[in-house]
OpenMM code with the backbone's topology and positions (N, CA, C; nanometers):
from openmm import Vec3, app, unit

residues = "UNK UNK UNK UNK UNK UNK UNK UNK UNK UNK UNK UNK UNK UNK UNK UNK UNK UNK UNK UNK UNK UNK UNK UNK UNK UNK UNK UNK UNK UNK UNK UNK UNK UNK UNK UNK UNK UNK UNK UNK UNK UNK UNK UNK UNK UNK UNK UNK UNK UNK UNK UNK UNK UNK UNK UNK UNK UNK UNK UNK UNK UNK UNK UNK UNK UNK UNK UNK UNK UNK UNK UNK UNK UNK UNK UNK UNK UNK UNK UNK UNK UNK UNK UNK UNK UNK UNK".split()
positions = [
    Vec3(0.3841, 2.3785, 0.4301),
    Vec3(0.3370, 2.2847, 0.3294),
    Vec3(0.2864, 2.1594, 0.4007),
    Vec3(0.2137, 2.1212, 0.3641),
    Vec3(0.1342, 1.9712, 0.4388),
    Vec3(0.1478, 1.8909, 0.3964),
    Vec3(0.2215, 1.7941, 0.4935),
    Vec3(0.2566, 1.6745, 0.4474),
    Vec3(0.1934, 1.5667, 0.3252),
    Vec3(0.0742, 1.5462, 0.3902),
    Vec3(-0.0403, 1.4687, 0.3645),
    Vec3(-0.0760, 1.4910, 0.1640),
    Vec3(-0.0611, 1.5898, 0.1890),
    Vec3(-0.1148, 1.6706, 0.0462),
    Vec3(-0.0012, 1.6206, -0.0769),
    Vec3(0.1415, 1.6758, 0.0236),
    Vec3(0.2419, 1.6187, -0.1217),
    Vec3(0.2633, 1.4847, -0.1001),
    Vec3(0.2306, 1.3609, 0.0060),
    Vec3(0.1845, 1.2513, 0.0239),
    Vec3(0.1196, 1.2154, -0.1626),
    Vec3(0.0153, 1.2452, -0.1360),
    Vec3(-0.1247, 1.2538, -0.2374),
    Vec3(-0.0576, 1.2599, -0.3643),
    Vec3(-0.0016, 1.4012, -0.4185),
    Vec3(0.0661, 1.4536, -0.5469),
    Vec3(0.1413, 1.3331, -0.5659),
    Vec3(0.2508, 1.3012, -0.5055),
    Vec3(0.3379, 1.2209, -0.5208),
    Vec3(0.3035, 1.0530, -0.5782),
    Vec3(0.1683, 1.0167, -0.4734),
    Vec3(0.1714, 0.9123, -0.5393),
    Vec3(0.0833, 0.8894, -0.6246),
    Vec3(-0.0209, 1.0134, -0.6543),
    Vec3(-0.0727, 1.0392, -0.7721),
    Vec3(-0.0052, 1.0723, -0.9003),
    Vec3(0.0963, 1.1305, -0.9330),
    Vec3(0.2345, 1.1322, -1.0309),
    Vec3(0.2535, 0.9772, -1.0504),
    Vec3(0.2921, 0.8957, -0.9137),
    Vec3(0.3484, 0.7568, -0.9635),
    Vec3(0.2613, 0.6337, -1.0176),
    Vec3(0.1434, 0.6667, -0.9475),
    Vec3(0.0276, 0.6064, -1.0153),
    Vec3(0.0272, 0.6294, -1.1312),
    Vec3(-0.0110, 0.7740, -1.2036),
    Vec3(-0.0230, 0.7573, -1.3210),
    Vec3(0.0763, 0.6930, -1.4641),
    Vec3(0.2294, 0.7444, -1.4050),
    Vec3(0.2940, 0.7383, -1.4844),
    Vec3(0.3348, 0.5711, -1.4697),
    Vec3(0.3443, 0.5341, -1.3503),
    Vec3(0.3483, 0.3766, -1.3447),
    Vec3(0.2351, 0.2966, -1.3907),
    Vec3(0.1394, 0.3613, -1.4081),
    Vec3(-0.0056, 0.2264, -1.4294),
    Vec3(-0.0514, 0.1374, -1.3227),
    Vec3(-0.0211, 0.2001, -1.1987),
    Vec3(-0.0749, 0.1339, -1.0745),
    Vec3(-0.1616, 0.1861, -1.0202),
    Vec3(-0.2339, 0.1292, -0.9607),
    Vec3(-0.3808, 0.2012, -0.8817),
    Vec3(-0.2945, 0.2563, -0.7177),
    Vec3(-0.2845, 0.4323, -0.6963),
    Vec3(-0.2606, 0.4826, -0.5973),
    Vec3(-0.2706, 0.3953, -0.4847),
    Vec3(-0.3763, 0.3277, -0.4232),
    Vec3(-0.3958, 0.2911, -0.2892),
    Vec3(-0.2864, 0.1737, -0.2637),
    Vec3(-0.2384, 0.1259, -0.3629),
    Vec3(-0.1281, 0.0351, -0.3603),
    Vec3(0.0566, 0.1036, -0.2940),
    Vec3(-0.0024, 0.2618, -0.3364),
    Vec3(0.1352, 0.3024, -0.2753),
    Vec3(0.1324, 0.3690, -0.1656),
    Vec3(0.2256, 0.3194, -0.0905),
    Vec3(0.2009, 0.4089, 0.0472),
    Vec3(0.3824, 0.4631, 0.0861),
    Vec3(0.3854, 0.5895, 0.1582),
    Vec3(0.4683, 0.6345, 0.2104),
    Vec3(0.6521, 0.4864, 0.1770),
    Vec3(0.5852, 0.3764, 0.2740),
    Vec3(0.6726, 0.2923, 0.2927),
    Vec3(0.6933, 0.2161, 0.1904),
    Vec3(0.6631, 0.2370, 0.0424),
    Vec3(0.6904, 0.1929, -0.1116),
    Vec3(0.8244, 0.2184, -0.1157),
    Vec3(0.8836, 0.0997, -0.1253),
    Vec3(1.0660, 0.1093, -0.2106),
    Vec3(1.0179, 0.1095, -0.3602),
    Vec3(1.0703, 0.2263, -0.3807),
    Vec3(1.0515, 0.2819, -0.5822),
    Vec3(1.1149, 0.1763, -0.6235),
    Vec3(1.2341, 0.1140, -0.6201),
    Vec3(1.2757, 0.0329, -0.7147),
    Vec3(1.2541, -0.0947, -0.6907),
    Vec3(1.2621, -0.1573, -0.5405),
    Vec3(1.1992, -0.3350, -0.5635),
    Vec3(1.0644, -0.3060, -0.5205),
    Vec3(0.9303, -0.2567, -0.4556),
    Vec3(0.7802, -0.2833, -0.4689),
    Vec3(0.7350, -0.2293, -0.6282),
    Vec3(0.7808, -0.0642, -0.6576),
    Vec3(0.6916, -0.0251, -0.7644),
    Vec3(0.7780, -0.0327, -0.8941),
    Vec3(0.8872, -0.0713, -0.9019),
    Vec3(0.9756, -0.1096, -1.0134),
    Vec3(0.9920, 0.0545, -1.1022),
    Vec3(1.0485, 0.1291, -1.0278),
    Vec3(1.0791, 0.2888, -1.0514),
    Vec3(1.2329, 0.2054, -1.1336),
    Vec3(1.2276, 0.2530, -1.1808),
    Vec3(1.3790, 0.2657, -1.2798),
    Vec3(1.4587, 0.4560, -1.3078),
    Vec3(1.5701, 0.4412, -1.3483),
    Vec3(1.6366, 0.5544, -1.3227),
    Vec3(1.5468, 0.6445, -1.4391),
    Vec3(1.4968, 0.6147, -1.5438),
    Vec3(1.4030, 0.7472, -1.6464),
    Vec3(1.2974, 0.7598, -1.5486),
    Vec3(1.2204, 0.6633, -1.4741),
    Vec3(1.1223, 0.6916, -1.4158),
    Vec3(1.1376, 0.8200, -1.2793),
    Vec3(1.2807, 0.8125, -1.2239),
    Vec3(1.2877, 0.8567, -1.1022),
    Vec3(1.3179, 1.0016, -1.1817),
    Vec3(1.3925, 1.0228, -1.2561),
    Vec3(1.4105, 1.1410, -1.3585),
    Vec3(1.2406, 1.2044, -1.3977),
    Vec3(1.1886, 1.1495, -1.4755),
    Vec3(1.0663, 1.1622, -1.4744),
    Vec3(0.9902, 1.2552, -1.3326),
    Vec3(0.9998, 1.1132, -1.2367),
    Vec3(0.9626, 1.2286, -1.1044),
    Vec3(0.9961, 1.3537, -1.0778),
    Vec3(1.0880, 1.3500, -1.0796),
    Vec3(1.2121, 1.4817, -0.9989),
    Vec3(1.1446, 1.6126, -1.0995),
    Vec3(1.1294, 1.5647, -1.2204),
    Vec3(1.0645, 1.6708, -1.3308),
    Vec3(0.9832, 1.7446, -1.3280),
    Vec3(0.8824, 1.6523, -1.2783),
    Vec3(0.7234, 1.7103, -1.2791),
    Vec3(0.7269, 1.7229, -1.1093),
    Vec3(0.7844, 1.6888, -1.0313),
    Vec3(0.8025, 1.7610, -0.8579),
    Vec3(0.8636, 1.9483, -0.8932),
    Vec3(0.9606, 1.9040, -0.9526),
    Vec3(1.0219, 2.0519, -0.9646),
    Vec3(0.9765, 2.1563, -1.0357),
    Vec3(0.8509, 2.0679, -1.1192),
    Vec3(0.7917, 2.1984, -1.2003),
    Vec3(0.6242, 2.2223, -1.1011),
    Vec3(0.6048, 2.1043, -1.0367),
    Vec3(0.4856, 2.1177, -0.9829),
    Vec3(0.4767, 2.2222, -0.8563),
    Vec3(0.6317, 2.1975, -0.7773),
    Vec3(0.6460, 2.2758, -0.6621),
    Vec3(0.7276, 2.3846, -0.6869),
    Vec3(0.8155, 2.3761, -0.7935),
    Vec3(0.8567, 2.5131, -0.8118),
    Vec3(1.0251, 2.4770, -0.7175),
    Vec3(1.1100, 2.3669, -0.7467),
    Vec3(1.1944, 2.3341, -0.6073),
    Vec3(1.3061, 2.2676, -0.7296),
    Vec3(1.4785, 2.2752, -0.6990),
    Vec3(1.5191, 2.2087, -0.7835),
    Vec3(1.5731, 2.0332, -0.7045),
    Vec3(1.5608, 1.9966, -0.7756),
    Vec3(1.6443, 1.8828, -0.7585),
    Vec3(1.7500, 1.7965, -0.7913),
    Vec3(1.8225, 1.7889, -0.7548),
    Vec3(1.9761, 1.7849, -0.7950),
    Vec3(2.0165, 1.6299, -0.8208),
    Vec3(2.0448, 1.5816, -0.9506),
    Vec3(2.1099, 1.4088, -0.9572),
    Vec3(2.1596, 1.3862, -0.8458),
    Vec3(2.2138, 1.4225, -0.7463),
    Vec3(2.2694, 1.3664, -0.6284),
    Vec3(2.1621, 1.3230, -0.5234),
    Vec3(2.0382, 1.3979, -0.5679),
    Vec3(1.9618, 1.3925, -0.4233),
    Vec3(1.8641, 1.2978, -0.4855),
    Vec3(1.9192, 1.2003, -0.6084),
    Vec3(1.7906, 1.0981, -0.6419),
    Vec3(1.8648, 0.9834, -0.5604),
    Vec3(1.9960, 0.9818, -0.5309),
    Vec3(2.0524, 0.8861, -0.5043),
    Vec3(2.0250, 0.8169, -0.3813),
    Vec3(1.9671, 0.9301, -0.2750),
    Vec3(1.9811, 0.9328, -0.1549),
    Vec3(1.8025, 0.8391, -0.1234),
    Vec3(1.7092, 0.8387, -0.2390),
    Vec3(1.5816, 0.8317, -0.2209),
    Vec3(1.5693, 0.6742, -0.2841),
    Vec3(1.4840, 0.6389, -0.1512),
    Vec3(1.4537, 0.4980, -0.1690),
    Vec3(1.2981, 0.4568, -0.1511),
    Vec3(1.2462, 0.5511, -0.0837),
    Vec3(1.1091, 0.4738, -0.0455),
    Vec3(0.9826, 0.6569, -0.0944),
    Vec3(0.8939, 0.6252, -0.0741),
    Vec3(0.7961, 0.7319, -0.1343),
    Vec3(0.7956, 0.8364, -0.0122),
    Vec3(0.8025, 0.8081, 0.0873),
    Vec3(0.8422, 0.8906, 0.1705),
    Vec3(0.9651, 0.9404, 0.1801),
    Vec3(1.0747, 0.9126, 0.1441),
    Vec3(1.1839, 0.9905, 0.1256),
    Vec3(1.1716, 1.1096, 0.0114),
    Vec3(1.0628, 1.0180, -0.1025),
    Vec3(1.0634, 1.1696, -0.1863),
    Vec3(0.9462, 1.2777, -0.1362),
    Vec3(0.8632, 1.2399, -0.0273),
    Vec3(0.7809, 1.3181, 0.0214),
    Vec3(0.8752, 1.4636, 0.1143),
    Vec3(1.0116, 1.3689, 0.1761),
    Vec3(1.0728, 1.4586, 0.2769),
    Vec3(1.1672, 1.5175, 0.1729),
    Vec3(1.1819, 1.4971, 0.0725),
    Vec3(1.2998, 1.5659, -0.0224),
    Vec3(1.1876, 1.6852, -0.0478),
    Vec3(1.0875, 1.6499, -0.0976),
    Vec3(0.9772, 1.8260, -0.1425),
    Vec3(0.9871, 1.9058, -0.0573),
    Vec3(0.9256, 1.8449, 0.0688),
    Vec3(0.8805, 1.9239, 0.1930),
    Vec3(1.0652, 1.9843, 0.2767),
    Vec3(1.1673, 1.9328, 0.2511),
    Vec3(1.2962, 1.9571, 0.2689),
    Vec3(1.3195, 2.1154, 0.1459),
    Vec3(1.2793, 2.0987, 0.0405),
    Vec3(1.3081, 2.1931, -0.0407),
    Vec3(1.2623, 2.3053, -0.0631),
    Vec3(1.1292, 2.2857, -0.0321),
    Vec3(1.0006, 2.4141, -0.0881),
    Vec3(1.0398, 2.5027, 0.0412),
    Vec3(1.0571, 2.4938, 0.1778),
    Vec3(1.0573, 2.5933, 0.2635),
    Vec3(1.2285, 2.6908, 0.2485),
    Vec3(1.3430, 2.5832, 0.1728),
    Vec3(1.4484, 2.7158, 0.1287),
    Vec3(1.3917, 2.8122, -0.0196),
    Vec3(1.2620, 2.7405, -0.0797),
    Vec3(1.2497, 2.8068, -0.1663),
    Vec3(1.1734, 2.9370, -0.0833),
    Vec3(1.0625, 2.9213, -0.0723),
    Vec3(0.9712, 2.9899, 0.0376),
    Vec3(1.0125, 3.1193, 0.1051),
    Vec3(1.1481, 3.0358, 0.1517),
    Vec3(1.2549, 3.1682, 0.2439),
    Vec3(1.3687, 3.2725, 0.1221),
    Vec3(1.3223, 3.1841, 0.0286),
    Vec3(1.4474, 3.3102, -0.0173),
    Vec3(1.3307, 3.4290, -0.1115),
    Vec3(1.1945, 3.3874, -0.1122),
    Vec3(1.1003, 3.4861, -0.1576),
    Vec3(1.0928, 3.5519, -0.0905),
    Vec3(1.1072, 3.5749, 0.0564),
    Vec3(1.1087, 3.7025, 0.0903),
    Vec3(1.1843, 3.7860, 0.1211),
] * unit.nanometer
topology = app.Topology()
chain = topology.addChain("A")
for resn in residues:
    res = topology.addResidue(resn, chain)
    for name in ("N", "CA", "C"):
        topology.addAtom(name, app.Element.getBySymbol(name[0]), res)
């Protein structure tokens, strides 16, 4: 899976659902003090990640995520045990 790409998804999801123009978010975005992510919002995410990639995500593992790159490495962390148990 390429980084770059769920980079993109990700902060295309937060763009929209936040009302911010993408180029404003980058990897090193803290969700809750730069883009003001709140706990429905991070729920929200985890939603449309898990239905977009097909990956679950567990209330414990929102806890652990602070910046847009952490939820980039939580996808790219998940999709390859999904990946492996298809075959």
């Amino acid at each position: 899976m390429d980084e770059q790409a769920v980079f993109e998804k990700v902060r295309e999801i937060l763009a929209e659902r936040l009302g911010k123009g993408a180029e404003g978010i980058t990897r090193e975005s803290r969700l809750n003090e730069d883009l003001e992510v709140d706990s429905l919002d991070l729920v929200d995410l985890s939603m449309t990640l898990e239905d977009e990639y097909g990956i679950d995500i567990l209330e414990g593992d929102a806890a652990d995520i602070v910046t847009v790159g952490d939820v980039v490495k939580l996808v790219l962390d998940r999709v390859p045990e999904r990946e492996g148990e298809a075959r």
